[in-house]
C-alpha positions as CSV (number, residue, x, y, z in Angstrom):
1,X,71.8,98.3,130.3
2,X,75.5,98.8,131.3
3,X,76.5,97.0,128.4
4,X,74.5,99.3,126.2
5,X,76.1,102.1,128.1
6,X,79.6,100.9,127.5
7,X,79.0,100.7,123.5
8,X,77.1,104.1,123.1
9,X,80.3,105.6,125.4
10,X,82.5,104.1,122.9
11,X,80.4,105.1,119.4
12,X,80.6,108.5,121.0
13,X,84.0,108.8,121.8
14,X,85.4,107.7,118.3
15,X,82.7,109.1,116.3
16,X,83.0,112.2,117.6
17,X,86.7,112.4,117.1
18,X,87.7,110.8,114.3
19,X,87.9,112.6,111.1
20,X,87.0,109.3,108.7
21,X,84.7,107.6,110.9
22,X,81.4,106.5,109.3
23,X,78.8,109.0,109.6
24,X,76.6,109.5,112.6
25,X,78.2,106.8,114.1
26,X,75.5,104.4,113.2
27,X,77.8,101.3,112.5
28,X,80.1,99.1,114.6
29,X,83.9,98.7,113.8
30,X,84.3,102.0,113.0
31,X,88.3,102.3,113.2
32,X,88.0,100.4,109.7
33,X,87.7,103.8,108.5
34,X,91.0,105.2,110.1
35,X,94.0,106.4,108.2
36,X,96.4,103.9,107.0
37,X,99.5,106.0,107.0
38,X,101.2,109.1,107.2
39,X,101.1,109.5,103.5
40,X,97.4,109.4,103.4
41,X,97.2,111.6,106.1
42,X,99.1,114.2,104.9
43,X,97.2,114.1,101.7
44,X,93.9,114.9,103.4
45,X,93.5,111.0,104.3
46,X,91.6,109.1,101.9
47,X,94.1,108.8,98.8
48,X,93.0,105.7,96.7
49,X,95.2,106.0,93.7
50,X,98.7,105.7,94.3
51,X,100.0,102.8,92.7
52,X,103.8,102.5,93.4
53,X,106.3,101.3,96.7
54,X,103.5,102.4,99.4
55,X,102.3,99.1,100.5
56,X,100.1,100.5,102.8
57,X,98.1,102.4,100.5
58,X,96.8,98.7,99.9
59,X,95.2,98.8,103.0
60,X,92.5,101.4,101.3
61,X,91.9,100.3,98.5
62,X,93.4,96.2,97.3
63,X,93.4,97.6,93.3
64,X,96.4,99.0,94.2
65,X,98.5,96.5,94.9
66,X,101.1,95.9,92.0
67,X,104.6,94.2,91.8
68,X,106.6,97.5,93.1
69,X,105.5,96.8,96.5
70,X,107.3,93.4,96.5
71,X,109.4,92.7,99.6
72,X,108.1,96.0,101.2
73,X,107.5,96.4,104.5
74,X,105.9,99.4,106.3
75,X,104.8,100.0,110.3
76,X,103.2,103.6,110.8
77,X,102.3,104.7,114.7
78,X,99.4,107.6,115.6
79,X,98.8,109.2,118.8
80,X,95.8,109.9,118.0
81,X,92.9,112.0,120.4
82,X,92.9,112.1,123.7
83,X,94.4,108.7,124.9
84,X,93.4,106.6,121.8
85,X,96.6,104.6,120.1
86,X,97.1,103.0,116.4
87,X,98.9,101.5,114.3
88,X,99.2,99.9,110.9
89,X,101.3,97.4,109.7
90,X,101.5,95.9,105.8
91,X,104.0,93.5,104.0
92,X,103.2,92.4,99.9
93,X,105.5,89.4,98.4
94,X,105.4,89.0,94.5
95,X,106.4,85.6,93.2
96,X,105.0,83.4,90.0
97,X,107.6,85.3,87.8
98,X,106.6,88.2,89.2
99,X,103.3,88.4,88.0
100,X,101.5,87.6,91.2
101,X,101.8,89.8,94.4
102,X,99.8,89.0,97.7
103,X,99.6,91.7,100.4
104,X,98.7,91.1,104.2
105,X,98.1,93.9,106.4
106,X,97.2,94.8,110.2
107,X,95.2,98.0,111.7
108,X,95.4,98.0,115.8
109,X,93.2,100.4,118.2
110,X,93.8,100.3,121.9
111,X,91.9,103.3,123.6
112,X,93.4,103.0,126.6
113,X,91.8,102.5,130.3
114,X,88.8,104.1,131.8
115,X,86.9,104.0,134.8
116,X,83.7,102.3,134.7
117,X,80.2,102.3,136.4
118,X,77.0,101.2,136.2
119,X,73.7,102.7,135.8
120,X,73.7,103.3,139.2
121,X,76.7,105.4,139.2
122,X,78.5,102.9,141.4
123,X,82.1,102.3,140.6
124,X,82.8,98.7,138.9
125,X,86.7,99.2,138.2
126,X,88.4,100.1,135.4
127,X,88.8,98.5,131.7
128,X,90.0,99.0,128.7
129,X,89.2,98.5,125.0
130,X,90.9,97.4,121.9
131,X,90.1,96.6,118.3
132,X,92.5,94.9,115.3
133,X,91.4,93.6,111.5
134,X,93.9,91.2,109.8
135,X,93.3,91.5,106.0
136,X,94.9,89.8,102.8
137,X,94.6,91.2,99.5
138,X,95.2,90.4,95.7
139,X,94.9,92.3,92.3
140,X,95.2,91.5,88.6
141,X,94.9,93.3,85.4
142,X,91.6,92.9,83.6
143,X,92.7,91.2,80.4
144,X,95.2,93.6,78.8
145,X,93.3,96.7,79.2
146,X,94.4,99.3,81.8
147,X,92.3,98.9,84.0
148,X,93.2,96.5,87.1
149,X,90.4,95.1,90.2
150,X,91.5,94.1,93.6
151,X,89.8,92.9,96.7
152,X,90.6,91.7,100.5
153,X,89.6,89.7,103.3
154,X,89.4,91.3,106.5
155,X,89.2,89.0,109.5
156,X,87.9,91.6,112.5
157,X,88.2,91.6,116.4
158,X,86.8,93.7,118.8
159,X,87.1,94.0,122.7
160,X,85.3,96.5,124.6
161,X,85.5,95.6,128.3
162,X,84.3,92.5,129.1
163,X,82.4,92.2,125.6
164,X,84.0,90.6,122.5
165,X,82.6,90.5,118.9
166,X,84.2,89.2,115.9
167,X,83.4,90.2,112.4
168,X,84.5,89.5,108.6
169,X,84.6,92.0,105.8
170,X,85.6,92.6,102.5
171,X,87.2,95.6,100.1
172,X,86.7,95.6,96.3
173,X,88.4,98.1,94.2
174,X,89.1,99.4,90.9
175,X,91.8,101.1,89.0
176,X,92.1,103.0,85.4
177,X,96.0,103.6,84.9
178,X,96.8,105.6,81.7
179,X,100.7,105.6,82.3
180,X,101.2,108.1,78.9
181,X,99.1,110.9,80.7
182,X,100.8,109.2,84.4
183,X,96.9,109.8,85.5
184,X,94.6,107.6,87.9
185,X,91.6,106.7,88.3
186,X,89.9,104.8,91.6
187,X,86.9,103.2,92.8
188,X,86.5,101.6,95.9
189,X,83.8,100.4,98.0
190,X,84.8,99.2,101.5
191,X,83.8,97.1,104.4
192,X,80.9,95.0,103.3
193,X,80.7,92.3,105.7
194,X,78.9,91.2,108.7
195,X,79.4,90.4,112.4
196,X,80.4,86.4,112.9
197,X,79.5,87.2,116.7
198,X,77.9,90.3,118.6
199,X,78.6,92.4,122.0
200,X,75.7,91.2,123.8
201,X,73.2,89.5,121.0
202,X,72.2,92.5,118.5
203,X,73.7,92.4,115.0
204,X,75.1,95.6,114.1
205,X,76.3,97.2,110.4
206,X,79.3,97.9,109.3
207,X,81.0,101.2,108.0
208,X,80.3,100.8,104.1
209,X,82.0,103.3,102.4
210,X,82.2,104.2,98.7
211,X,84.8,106.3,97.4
212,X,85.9,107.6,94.1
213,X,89.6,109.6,93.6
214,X,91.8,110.8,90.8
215,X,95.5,111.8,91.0
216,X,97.9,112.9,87.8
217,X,101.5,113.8,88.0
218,X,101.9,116.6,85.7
219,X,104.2,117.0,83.1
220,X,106.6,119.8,83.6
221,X,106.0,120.0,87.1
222,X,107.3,118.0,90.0
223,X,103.8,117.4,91.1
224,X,101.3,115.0,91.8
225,X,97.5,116.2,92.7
226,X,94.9,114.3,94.4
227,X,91.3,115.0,94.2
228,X,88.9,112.5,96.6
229,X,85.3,112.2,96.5
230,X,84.3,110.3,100.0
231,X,81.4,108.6,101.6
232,X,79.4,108.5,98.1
233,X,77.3,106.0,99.9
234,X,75.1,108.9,101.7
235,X,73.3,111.9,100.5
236,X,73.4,114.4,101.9
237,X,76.8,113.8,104.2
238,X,76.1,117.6,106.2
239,X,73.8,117.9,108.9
240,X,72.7,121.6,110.3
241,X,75.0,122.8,113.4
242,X,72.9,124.3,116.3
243,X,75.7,126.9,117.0
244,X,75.0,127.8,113.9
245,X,71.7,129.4,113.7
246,X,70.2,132.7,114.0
247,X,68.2,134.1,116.6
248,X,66.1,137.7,116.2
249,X,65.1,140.0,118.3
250,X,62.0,138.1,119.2
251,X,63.8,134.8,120.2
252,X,62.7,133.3,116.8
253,X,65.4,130.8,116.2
254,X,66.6,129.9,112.3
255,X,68.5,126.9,111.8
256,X,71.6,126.5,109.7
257,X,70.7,126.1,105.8
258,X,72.8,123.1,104.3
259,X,72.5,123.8,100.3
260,X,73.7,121.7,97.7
261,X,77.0,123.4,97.0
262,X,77.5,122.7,100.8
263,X,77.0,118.8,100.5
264,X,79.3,118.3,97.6
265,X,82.2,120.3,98.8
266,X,82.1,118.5,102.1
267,X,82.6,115.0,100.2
268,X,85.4,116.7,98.4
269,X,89.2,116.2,99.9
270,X,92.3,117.6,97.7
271,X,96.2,116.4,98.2
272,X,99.1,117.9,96.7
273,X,102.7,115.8,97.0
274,X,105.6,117.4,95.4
275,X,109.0,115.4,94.5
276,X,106.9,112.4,94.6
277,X,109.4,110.4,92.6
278,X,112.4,111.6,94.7
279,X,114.2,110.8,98.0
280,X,112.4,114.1,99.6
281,X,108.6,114.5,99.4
282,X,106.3,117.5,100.6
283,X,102.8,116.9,100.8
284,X,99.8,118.8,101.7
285,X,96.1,118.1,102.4
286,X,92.7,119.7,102.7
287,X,89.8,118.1,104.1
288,X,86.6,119.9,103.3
289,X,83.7,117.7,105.2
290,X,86.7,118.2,108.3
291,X,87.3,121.9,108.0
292,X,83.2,122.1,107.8
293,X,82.5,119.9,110.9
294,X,85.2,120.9,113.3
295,X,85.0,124.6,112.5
296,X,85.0,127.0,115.3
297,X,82.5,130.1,115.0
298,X,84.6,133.6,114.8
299,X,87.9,131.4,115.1
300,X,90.4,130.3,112.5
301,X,91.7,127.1,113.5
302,X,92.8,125.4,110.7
303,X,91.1,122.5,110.6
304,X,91.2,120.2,107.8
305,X,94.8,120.9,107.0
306,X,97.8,118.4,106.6
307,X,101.0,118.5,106.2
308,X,103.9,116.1,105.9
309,X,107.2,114.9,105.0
310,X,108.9,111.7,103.5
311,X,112.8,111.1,103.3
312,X,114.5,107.9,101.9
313,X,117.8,106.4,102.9
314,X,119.0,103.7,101.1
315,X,116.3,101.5,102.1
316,X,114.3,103.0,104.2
317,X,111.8,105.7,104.0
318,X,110.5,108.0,106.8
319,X,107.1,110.0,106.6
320,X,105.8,112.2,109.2
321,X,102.5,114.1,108.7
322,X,100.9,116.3,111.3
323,X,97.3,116.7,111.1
324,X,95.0,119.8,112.4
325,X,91.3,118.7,113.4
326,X,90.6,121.6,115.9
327,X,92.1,124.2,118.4
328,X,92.1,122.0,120.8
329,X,93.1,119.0,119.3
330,X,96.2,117.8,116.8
331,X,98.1,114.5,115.5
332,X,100.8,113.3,114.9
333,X,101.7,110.4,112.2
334,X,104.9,108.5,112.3
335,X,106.0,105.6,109.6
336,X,109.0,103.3,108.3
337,X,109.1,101.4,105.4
338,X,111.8,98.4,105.0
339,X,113.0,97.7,101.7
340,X,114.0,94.0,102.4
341,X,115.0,92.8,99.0
């Protein structure tokens, strides 16, 4: 019983919160979901199709890992809701005549401590819970054509009070990259896997997640849009908001109708990232299913928006994205990326 209270307090609290958790919170291991960076962030946080020096974009989808990313080495930090802390780190090496490059990365949750109690309601001290996924990834072109498939191996720990589970999983991508039009194309289909060992004996899912993006960097413009199609794996992705029905005169009560339109825009995220080739970048971000879900009634809040920065000196690159989910609620991304050739 307490152990089932613990897990339900913890599916709660990051479901409920996190913008790119599986839906309904029906899975375990949900932070393998989580934003990977403060470039993704700012770009409405599910980019799969930038193939260049962001060796953490690897971390989302393996396809794009290419020789650019050699020698690279990027830590990002989030303060993320309430007391919850991340982080990411990712390194790629290229070697073989540089042909060959290998990328390891790292995603780390601590949510911090909490007071605990039984079923009873009597106090049993307080704990804390913490979650990390070690990963190593690989890509290759597919013959000559331009098209290029990449996958990882996600080794997965989890620690939620006294209760310990350990899990692998894997990510499988694919890449179309036409470099005359400088457009992309990106498939990828994450976390299928399994739990090596369970909380308290019951085998739980993990977050499978399909996604499909395209990005082009247009001609005359200093400009590169992203467009994001996430969480292809369900239909329909909205569910009815009781706060949003009707109620007439009579106290007859209509729910919230959920048409089509409103289940394709809310798979539907959109990124802009100007300069992208320069020392200074601006990008922006607009998460549809986000703005949808975290909407307050009468109130404009914002949420869905992101915005952030990048600056490069010498060998180093900053990025800074600030993310709106509610009113109420805000954060922050921080990252550095080492050059170390």
């Amino acid at each position: 019983m307490r152990m089932r209270i613990l897990v339900s307090f913890f599916l709660v609290l990051f479901c409920s919160s996190a913008l790119h958790a599986q839906l309904g919170g029906e899975s375990t291991y949900q932070f393998l979901n989580l934003i990977s960076s403060p470039r993704q962030a700012a770009l409405g946080g599910k980019v799969i199709t930038n193939v260049d020096y962001d060796v953490t974009q690897a971390l989302y989808n393996p396809a794009t890992i290419n020789v650019e990313m050699d020698n690279q080495l990027a830590v990002n930090y989030s303060s993320y809701l309430g007391d919850v802390r991340y982080g990411t780190a990712a390194y790629a090496y290229t070697w073989d005549r540089r042909t060959q490059t290998f990328h390891v990365g790292m995603t780390y949750v601590n949510y911090g401590s909490f007071d605990g109690y039984d079923e009873n309601g009597i106090s049993t001290g307080e704990f804390s819970g913490s979650e990390a996924a070690f990963s190593m990834g690989y890509a290759t072109q597919i013959g000559y054509s331009d098209f290029y498939v990449g996958a990882n191996l996600k080794l997965i720990s989890s620690k939620l009070e006294q209760y310990n589970s350990f899990g692998i999983a894997t990510d499988v991508g694919l890449i179309y990259i036409n470099e005359y039009l400088d457009f992309n194309a990106a498939l990828v289909i994450r976390n299928l896997g399994m739990q090596l060992t369970t909380y308290a004996g019951m085998k739980e899912s993990l977050p499978f997640e399909i996604d499909l993006g395209f990005s082009q960097k247009l001609e005359n413009v200093p400009l590169r849009w992203h467009l994001t199609f996430e969480n292809l794996q369900q239909w329909p992705i909205a569910t009815e908001n009781p706060a949003r029905g009707t109620t007439d005169l009579n106290g007859n009560q209509t729910p919230e109708e959920v048409g089509f339109f409103s289940n394709v825009i809310r798979h539907t995220i959109l990124g802009l990232e100007l300069f992208p080739d320069k020392g200074f970048n601006i990008r922006l971000g607009y998460s549809f299913r986000r703005a949808a879900e975290l909407k307050i009634l009468e109130q404009r809040n914002f949420s869905g928006l992101s915005f952030g920065v990048g600056l490069k000196f010498n060998k180093l690159r900053f990025s800074y994205t600030h993310a709106r989910y509610s009113s109420a609620a805000n954060t922050s991304f921080l990252g550095l990326q080492i050059n170390l050739q």
